[in-house]
C-alpha positions in Angstrom: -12.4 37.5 -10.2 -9.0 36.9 -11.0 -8.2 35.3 -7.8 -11.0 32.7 -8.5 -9.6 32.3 -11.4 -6.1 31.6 -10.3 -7.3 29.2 -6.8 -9.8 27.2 -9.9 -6.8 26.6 -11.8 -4.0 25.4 -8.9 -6.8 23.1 -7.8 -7.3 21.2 -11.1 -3.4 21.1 -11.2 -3.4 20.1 -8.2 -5.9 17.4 -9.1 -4.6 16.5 -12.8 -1.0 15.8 -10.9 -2.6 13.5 -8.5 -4.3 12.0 -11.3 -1.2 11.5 -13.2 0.6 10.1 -10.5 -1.7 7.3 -10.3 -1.7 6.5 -14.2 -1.3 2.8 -14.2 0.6 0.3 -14.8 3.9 2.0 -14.7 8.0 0.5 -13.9 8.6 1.4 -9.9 11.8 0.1 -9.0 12.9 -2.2 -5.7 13.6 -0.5 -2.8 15.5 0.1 0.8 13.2 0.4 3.9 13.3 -1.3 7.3 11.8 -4.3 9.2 9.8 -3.7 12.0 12.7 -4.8 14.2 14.5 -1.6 12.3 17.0 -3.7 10.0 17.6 -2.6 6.1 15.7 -4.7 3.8 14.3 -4.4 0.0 11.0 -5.6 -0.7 10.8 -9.2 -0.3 10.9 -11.3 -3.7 10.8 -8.0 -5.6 10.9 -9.1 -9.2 10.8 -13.3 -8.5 6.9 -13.0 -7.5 3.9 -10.8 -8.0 3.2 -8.4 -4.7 0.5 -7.5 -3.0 1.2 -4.7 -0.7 -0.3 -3.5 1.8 0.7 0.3 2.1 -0.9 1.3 5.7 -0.8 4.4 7.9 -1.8 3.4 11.0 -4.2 5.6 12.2 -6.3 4.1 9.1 -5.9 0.6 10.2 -6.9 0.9 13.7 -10.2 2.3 12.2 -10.5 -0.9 10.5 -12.9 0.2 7.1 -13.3 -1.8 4.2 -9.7 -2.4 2.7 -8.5 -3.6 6.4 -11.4 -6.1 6.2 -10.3 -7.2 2.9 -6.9 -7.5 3.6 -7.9 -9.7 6.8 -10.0 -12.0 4.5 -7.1 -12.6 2.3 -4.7 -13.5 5.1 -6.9 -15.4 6.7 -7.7 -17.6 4.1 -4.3 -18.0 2.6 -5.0 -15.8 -1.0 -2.6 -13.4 0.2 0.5 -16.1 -0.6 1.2 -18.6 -3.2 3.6 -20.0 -5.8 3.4 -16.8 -8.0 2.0 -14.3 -5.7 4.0 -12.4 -2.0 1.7 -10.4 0.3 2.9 -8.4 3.3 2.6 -5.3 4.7 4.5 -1.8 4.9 3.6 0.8 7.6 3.6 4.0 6.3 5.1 5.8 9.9 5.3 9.6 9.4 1.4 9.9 8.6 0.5 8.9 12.0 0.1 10.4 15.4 0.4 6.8 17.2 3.4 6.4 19.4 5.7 4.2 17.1 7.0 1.9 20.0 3.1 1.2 20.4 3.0 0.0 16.6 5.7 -1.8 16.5 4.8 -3.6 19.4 1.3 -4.4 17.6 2.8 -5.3 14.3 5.0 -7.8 16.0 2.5 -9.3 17.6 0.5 -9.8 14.0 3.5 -11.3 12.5 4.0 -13.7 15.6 0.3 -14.9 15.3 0.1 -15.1 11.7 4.0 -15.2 10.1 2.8 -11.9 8.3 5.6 -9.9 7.1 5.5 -5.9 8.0 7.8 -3.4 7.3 8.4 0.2 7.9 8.8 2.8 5.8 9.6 5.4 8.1 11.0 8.2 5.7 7.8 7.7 3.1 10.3 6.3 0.1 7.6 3.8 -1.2 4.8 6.6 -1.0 7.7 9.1 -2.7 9.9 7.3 -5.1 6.6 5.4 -6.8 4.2 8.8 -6.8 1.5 7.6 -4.7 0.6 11.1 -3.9 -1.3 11.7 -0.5 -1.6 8.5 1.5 -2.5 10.5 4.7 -4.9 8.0 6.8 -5.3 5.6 4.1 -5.2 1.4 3.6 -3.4 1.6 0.5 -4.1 -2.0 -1.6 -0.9 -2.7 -4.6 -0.3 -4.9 -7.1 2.6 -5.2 -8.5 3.8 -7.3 -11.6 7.3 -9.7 -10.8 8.2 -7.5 -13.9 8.5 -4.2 -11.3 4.9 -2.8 -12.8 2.7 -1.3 -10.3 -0.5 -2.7 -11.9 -3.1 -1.6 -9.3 -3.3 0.7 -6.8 -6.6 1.4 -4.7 -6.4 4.4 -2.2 -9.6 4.6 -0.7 -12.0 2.2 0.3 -13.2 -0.4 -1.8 -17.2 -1.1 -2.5 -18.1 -4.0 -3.6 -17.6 -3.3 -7.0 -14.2 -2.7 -6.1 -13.6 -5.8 -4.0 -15.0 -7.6 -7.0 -12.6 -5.9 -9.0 -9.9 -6.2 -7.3 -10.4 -9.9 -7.2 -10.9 -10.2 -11.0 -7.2 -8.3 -10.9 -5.3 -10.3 -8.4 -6.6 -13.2 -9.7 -4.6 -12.5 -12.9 -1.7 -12.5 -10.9 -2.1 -15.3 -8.4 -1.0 -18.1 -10.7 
């Protein structure tokens, strides 16, 4: 009994600190990751425009899901970039099982076709320093604020409810 007890209670810490992590919107400051050509860069117009980002593990991406489509629907029809809003992407490299050479070599051929920006994050800072708590085979989706406030941050897959909201948020931010 008292092991039940015990296992019941790490879980819902376990839980409530997951929970907590995500409490939104919260200050995350600018940061040093790499291009995908393996040059040190901070996130581009951190703090001069609104960001969507695009916080991907690979694996997640090449099984496409809902998120992936929704981020292809913004690209392709130009809501991902504007006069107030920056989208790109940031692959999240020690989650997956992919050779990197092989991603690198399909996320430069992305940003040739479409001018997308995509960076690496190959020691997890983004994920660490901003508390985004597991983001094992997931298409991360973030907002955040040109005033360095993560405003939105959707970790699994959107419904339609969620695209909807989503939309309704970004929206906000896009002008």
């Amino acid at each position: 009994m008292k092991k039940i007890f015990l296992l019941l209670a790490a879980m819902f810490v376990a839980t409530s600190v997951e929970a907590q992590e995500l409490s939104l919107p919260r200050k995350v400051e600018n940061l040093t990751i790499k291009d995908i050509a393996g040059n040190s860069v901070t996130l581009p117009e951190f703090g001069e425009k609104n960001l969507l980002i695009f916080y991907v593990d690979p694996d997640s991406y090449l099984k496409g899901g809902a998120n992936k489509k929704l981020s292809d629907e913004l690209e392709e029809n130009g809501l991902a970039a504007g006069a107030a809003i920056r989208g790109f992407g940031v692959m999240n490299f020690p989650d997956t099982g992919l050779p990197k050479n092989m991603v690198r070599n399909m996320a430069r051929k992305r940003a040739e076709k479409n001018g997308a920006t995509i960076l690496d994050d190959d020691q997890q800072l983004l994920k660490k320093q901003w508390g985004l708590g597991d983001c094992n085979n997931k298409f991360v989706i973030m907002i955040v604020s040109k005033e360095g406030e993560l405003v939105y941050c959707a970790k699994e897959d959107l419904d339609d409810m969620g695209i909807a909201n989503f939309y309704e948020i970004v929206n906000k931010y896009r002008n």
